[in-house]
ZATORTOR-20129 format. One record per atom (N, C-alpha, C): atom name; residue number from 1; x, y, z. Coordinates in Angstrom, 3 decimals. Example, Ala and Ser with C-alpha at 12.3 -4.5 7.8 and 13.67 -1.06 7.14 Angstrom:
at, i, c1, c2, c3
N, 1, 13.190, -5.690, 7.800
CA, 1, 12.300, -4.500, 7.800
C, 1, 13.200, -3.300, 7.800
N, 2, 12.850, -2.250, 7.080
CA, 2, 13.670, -1.060, 7.140
C, 2, 12.900, 0.030, 7.870
***
This chain:
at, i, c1, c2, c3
N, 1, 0.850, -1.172, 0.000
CA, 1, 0.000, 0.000, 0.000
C, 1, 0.893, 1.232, 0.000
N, 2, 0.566, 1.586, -1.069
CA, 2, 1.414, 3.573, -1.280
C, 2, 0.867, 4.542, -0.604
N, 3, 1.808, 5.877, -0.372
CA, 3, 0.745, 6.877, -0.245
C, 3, 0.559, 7.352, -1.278
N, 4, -0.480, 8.191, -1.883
CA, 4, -0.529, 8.908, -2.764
C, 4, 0.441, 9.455, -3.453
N, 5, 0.512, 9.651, -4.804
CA, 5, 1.788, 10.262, -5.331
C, 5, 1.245, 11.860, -5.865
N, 6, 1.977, 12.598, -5.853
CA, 6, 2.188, 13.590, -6.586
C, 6, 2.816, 13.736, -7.800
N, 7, 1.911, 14.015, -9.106
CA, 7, 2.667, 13.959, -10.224
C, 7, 3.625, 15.540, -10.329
N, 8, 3.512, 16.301, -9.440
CA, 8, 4.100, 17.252, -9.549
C, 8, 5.607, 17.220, -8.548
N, 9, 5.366, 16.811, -7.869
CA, 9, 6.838, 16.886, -6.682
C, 9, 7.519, 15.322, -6.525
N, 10, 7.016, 14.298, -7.711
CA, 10, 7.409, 13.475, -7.431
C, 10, 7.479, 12.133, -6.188
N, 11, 6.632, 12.659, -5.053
CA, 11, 6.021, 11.381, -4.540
C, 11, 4.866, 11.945, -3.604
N, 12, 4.765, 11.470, -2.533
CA, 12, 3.716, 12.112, -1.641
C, 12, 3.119, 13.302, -1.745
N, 13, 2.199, 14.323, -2.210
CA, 13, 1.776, 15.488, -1.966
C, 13, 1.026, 15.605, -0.421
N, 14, 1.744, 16.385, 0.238
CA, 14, 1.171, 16.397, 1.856
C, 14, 0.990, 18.613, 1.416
N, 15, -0.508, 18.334, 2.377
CA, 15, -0.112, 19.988, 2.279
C, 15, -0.534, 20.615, 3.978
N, 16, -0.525, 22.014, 3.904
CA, 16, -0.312, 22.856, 5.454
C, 16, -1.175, 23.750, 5.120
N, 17, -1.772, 24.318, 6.273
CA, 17, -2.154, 25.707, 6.288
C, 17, -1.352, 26.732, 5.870
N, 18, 0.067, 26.508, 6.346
CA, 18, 0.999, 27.521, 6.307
C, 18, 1.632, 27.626, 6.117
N, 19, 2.354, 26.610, 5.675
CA, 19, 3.491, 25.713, 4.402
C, 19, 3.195, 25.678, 3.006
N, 20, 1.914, 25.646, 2.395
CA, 20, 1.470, 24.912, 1.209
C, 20, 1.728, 23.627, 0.719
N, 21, 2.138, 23.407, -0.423
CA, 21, 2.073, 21.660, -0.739
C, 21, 3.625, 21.508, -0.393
N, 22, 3.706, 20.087, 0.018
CA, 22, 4.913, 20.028, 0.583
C, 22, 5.225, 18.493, -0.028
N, 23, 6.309, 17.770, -0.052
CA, 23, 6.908, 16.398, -0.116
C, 23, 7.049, 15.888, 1.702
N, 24, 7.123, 14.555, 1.261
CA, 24, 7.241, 13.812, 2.287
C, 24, 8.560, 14.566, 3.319
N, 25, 9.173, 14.707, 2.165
CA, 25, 10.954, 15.409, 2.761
C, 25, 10.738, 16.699, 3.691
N, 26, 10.353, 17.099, 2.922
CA, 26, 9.987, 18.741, 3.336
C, 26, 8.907, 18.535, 4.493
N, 27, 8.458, 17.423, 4.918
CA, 27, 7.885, 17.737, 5.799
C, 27, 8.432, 16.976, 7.174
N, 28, 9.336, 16.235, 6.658
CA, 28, 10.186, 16.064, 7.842
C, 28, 11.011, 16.982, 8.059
N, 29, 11.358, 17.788, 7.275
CA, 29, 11.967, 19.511, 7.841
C, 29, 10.952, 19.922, 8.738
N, 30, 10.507, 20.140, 8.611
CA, 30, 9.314, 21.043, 9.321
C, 30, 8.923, 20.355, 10.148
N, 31, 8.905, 18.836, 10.338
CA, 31, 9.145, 18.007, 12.093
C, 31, 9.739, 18.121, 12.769
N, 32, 11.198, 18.393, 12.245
CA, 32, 12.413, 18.511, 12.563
C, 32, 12.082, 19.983, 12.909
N, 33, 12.245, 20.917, 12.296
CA, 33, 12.239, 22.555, 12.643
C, 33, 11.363, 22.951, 13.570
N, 34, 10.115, 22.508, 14.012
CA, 34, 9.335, 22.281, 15.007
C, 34, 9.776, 21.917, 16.029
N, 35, 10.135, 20.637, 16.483
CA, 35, 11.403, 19.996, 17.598
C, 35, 12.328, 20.952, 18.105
N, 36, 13.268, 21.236, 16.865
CA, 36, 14.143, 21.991, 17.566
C, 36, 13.977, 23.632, 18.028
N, 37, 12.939, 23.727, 18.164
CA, 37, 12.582, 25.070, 18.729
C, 37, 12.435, 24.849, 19.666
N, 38, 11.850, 24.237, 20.010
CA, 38, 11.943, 23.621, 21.690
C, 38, 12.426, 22.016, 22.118
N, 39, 13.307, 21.779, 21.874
CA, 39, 13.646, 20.387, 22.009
C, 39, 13.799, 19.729, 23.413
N, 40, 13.602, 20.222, 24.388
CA, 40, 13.230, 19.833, 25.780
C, 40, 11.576, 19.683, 26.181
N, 41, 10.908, 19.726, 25.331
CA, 41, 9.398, 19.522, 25.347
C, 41, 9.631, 17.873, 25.103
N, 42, 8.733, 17.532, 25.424
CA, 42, 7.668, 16.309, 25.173
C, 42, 6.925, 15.908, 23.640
N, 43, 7.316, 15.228, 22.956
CA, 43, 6.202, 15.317, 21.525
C, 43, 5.602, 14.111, 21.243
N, 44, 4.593, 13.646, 20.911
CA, 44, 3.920, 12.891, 20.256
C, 44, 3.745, 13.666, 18.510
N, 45, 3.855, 12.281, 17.917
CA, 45, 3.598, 12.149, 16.276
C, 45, 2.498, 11.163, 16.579
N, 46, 1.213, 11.785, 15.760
CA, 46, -0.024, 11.316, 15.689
C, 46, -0.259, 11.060, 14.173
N, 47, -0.445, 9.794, 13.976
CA, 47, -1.238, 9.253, 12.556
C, 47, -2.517, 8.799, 12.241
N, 48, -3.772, 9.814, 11.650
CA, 48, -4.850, 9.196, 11.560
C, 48, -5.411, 9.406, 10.393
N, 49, -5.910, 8.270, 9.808
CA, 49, -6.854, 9.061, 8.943
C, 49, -8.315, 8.832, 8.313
N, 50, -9.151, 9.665, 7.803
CA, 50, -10.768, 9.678, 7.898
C, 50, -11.413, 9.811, 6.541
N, 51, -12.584, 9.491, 6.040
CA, 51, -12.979, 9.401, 5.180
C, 51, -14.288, 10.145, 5.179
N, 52, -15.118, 10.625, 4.478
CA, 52, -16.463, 10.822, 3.987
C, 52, -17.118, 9.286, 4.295
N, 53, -18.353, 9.663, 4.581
CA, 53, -19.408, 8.241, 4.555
C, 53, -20.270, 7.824, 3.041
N, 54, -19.953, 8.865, 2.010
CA, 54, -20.839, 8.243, 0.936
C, 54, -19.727, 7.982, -0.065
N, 55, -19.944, 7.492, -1.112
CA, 55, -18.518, 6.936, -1.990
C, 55, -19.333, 7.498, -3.259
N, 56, -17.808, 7.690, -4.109
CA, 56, -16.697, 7.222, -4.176
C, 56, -16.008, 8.299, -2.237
N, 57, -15.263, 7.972, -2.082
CA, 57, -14.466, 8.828, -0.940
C, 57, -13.406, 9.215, -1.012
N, 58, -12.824, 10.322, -0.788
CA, 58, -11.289, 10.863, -0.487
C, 58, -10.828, 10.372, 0.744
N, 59, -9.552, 9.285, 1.088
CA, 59, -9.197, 9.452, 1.953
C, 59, -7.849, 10.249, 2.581
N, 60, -8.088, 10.761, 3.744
CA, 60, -7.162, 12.032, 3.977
C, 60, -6.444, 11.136, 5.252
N, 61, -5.382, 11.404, 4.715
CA, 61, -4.399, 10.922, 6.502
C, 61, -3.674, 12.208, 7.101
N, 62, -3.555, 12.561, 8.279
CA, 62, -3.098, 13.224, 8.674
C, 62, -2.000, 12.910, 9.562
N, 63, -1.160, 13.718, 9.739
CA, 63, 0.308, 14.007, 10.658
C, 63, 0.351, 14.910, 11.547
N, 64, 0.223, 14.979, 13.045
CA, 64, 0.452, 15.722, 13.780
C, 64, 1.246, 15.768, 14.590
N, 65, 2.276, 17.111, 14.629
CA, 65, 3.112, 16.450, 15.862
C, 65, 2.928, 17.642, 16.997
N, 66, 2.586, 17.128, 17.718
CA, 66, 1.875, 17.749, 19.398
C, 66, 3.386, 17.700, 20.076
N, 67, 3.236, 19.295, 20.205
CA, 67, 4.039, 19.312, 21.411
C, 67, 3.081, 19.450, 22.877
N, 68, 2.854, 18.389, 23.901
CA, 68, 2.427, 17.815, 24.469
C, 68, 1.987, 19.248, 25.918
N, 69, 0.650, 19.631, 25.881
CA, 69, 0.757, 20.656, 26.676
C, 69, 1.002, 22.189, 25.937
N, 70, 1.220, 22.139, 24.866
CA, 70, 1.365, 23.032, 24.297
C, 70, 0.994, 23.294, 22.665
N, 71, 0.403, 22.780, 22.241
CA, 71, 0.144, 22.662, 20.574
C, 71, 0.752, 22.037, 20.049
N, 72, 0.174, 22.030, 18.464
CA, 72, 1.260, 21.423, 17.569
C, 72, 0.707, 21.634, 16.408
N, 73, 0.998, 21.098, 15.083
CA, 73, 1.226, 21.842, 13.646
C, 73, 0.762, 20.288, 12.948
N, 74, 0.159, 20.455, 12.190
CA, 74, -0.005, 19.215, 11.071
C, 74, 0.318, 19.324, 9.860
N, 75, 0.010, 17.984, 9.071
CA, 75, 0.247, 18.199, 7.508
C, 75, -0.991, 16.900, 7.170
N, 76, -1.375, 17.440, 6.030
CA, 76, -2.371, 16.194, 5.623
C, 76, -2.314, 15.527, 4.232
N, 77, -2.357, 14.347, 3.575
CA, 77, -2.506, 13.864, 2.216
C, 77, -3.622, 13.261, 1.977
N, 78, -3.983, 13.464, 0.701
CA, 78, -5.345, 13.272, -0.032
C, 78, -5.172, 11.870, -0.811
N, 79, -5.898, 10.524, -0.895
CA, 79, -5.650, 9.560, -1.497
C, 79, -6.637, 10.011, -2.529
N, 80, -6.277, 9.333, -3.805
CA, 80, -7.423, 8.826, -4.701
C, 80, -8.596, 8.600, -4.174
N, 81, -9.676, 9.191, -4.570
CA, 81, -11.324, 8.529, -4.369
C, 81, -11.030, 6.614, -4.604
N, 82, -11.938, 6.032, -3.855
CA, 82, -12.226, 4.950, -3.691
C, 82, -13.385, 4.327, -3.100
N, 83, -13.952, 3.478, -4.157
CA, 83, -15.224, 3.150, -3.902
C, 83, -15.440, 2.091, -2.841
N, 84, -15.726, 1.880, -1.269
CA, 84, -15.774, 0.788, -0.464
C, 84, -17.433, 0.393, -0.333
N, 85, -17.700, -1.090, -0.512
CA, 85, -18.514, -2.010, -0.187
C, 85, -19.110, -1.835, 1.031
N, 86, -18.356, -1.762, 1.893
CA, 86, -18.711, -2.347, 3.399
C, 86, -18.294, -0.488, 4.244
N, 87, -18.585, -0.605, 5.187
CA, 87, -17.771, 0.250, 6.763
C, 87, -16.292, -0.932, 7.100
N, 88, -16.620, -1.746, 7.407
CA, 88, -15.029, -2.837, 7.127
C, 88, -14.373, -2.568, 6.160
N, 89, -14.399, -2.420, 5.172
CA, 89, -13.445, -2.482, 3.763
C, 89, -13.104, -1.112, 4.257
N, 90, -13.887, 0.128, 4.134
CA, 90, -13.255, 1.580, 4.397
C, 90, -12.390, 1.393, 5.851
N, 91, -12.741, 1.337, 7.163
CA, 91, -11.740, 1.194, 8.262
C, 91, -10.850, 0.253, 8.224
N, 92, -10.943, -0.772, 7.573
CA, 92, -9.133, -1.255, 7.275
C, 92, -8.161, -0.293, 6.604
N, 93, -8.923, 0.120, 5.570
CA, 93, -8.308, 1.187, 4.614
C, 93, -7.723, 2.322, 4.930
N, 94, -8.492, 2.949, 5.611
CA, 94, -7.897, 4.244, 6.699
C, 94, -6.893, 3.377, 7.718
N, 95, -7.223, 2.485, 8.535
CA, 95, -6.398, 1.895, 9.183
C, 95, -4.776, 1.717, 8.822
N, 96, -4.749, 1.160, 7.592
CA, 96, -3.583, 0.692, 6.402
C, 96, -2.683, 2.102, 5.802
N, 97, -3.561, 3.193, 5.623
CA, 97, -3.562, 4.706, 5.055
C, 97, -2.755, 4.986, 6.253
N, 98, -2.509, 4.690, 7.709
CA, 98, -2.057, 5.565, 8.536
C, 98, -1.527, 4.622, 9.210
N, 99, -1.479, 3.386, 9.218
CA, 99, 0.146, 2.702, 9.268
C, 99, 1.245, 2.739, 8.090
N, 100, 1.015, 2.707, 7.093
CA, 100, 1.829, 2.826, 6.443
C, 100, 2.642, 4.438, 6.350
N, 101, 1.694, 5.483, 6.167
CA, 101, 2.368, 6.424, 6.872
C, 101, 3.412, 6.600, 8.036
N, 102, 3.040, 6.350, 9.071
CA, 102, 3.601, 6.063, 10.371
C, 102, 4.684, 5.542, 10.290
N, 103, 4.727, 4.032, 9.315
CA, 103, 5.984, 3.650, 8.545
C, 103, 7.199, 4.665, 8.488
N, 104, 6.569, 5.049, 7.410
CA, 104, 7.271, 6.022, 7.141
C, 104, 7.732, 7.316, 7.646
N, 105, 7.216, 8.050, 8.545
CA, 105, 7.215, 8.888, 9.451
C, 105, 8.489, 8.619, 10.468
N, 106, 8.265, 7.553, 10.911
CA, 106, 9.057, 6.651, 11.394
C, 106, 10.677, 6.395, 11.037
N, 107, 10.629, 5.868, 10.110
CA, 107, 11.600, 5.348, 9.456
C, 107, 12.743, 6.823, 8.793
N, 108, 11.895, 8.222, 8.634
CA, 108, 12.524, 9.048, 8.307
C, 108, 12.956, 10.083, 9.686
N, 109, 12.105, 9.770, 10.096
CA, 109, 12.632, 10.591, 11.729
C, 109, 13.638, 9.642, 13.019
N, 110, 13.781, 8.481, 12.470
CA, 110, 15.045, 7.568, 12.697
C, 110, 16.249, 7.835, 12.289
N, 111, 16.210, 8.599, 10.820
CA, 111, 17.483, 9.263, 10.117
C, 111, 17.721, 10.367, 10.658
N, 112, 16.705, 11.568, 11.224
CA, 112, 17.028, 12.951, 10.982
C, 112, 17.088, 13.443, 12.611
N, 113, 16.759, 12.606, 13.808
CA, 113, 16.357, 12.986, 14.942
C, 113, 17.185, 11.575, 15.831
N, 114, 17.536, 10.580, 15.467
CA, 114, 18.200, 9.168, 16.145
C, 114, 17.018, 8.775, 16.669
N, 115, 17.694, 7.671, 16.911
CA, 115, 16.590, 6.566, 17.837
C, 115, 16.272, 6.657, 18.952
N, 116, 16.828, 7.251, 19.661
CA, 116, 16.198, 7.906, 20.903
C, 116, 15.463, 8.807, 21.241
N, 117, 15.230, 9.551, 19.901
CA, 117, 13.650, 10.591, 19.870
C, 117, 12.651, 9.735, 19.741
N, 118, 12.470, 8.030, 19.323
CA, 118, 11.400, 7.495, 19.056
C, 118, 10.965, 6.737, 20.534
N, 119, 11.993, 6.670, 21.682
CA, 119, 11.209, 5.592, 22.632
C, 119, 10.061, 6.129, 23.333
N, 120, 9.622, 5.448, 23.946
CA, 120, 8.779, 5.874, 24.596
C, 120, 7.347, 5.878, 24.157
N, 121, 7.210, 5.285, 22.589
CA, 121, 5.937, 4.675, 21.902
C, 121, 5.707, 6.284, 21.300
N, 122, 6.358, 7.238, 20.936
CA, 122, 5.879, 8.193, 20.712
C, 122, 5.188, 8.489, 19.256
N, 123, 5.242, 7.439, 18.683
CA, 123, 4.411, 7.409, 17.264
C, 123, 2.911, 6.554, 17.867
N, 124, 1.812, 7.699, 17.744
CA, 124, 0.426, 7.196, 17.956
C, 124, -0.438, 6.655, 16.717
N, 125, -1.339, 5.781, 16.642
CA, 125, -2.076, 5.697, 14.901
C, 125, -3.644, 5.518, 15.772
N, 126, -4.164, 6.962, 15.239
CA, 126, -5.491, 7.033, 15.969
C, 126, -6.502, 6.889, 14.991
N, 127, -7.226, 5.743, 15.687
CA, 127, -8.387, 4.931, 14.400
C, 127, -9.744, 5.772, 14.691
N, 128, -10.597, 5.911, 13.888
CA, 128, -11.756, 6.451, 13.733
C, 128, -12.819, 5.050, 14.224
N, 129, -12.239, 4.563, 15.051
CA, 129, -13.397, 3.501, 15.720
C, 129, -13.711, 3.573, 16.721
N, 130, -14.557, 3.112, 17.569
CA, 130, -15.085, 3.306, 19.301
C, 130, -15.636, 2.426, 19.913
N, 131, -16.168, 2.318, 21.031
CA, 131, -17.136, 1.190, 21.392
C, 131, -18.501, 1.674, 21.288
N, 132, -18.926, 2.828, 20.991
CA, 132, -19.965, 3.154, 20.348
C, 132, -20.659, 3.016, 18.707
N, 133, -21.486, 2.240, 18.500
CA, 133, -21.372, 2.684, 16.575
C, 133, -21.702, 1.370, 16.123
N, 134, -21.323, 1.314, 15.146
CA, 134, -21.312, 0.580, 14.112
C, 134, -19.928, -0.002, 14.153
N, 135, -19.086, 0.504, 14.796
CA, 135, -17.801, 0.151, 14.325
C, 135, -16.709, -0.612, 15.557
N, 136, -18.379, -0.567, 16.385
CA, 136, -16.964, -1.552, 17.961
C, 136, -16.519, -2.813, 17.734
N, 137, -17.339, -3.113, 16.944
CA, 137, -17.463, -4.614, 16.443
C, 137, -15.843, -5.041, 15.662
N, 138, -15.234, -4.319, 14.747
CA, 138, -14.023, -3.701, 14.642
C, 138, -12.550, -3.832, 15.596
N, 139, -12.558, -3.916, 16.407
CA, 139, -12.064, -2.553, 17.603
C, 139, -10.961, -3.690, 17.766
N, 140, -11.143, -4.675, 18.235
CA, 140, -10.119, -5.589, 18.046
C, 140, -9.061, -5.926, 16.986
N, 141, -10.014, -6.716, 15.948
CA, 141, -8.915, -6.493, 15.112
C, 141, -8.338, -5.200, 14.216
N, 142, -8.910, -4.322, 14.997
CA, 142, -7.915, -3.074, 13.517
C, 142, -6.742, -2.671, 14.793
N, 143, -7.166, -2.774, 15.983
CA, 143, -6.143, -2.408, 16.759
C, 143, -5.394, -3.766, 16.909
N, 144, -5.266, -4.623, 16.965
CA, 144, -4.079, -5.880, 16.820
C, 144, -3.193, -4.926, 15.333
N, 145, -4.022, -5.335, 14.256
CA, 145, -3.103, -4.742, 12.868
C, 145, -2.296, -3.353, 13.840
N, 146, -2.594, -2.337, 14.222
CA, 146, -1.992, -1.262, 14.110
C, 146, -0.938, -1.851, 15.216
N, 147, -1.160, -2.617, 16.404
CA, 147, -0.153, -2.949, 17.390
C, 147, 0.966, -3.712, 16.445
N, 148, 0.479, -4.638, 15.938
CA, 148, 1.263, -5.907, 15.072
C, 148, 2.202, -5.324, 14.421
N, 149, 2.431, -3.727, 13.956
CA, 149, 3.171, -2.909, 12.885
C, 149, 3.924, -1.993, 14.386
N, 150, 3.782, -2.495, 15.420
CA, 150, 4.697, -1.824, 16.484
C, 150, 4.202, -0.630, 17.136
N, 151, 2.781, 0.068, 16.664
CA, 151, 2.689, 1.245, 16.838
C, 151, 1.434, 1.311, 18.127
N, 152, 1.315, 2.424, 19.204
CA, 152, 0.725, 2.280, 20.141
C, 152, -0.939, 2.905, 19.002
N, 153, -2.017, 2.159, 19.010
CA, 153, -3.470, 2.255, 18.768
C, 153, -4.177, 3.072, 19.761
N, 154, -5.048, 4.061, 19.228
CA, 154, -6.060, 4.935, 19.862
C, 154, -7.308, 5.084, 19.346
N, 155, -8.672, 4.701, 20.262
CA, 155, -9.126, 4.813, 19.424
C, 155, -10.238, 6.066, 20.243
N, 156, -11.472, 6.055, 19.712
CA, 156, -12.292, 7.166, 20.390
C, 156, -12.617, 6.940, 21.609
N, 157, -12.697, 7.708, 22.431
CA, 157, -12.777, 9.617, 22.161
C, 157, -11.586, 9.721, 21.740
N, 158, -10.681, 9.006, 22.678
CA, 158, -9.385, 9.699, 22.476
C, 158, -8.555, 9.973, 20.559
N, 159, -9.280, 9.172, 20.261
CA, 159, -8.531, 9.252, 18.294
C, 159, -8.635, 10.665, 17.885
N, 160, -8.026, 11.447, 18.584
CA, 160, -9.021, 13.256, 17.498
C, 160, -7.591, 12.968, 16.300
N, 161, -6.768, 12.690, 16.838
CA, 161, -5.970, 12.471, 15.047
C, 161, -6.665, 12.116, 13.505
N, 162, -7.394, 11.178, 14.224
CA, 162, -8.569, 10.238, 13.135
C, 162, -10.132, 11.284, 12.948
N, 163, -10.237, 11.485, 13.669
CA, 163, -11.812, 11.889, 13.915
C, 163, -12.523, 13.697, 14.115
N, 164, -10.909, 14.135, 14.381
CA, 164, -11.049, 16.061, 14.324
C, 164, -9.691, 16.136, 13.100
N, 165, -9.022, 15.660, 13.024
CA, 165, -7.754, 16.810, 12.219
C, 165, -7.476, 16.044, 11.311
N, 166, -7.672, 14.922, 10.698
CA, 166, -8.074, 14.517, 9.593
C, 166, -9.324, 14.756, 9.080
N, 167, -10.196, 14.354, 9.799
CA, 167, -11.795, 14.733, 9.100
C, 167, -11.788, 15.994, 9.096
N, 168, -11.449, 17.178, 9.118
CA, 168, -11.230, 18.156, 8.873
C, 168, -11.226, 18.698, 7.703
N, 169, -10.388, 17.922, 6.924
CA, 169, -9.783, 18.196, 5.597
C, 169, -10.587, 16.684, 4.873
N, 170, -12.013, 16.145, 5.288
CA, 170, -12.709, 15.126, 4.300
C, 170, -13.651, 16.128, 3.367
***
């Protein structure tokens, strides 16, 4: 599973309020340039992402990195419309949309920050599921998948990664 490509910048198109369209790269600058403004703070990197309920759907994943107690700044990417069958077929999908991100998030802030900015479980992947809904039924296995890929699972209330700052931008 890819993220979205950009035929213009050559891979990911992620964009900002206050950045504009950005690359995957460029937005680990701006993780990075964030951090080090205050690098004795606390941060969580939050991965979620949300869909529209009627199809075809845009799905949007979002990136937040919270400085903990104090704000924080996002970036979001737009997948291809995609037509889902089920509420299952779409929440794996978002599920998959924001581990694989996280992946990657991950894997590039391992290069630019060391491995010791990551302990402490500080990469979150907050699912748009709850024990309320349609979707508790869920709740198990999408959170095994997101644990199984190493990453600590959130889901509602607490998911606003998934459910305010991704759906935001559906």
């Amino acid at each position: 599973m890819a993220l979205p490509q950009s035929k213009n910048l050559g891979g990911p198109q992620f964009h900002s309020w206050s950045k504009g369209t950005l690359t995957l790269e460029q937005v680990f600058g701006e993780i990075v340039a964030y951090i080090e403004v205050q690098p004795e703070r606390q941060y969580r990197i939050i991965i979620g992402s949300d869909s529209a309920s009627e199809n075809p759907v845009a799905l949007v994943t979002a990136v937040t990195i919270w400085r903990v107690g104090n704000g924080g700044v996002h970036f979001w990417v737009v997948a291809d419309k995609k037509t889902f069958h089920t509420l299952r077929d779409r929440i794996y999908e978002e599920a998959m949309q924001s581990i694989t991100l996280a992946q990657e998030i991950r894997s590039g802030l391992r290069e630019k920050l060391g491995e010791e900015f990551l302990w402490d479980e500080k990469i979150q992947v907050h699912i748009d599921i709850g024990e309320n809904g349609p979707t508790r039924d869920l709740i198990d296995q999408v959170v095994g998948m997101v644990k199984g890929f190493g990453f600590e699972a959130v889901i509602k209330p607490g998911s606003f990664g998934a459910s305010q700052v991704a759906d935001r931008h559906t």
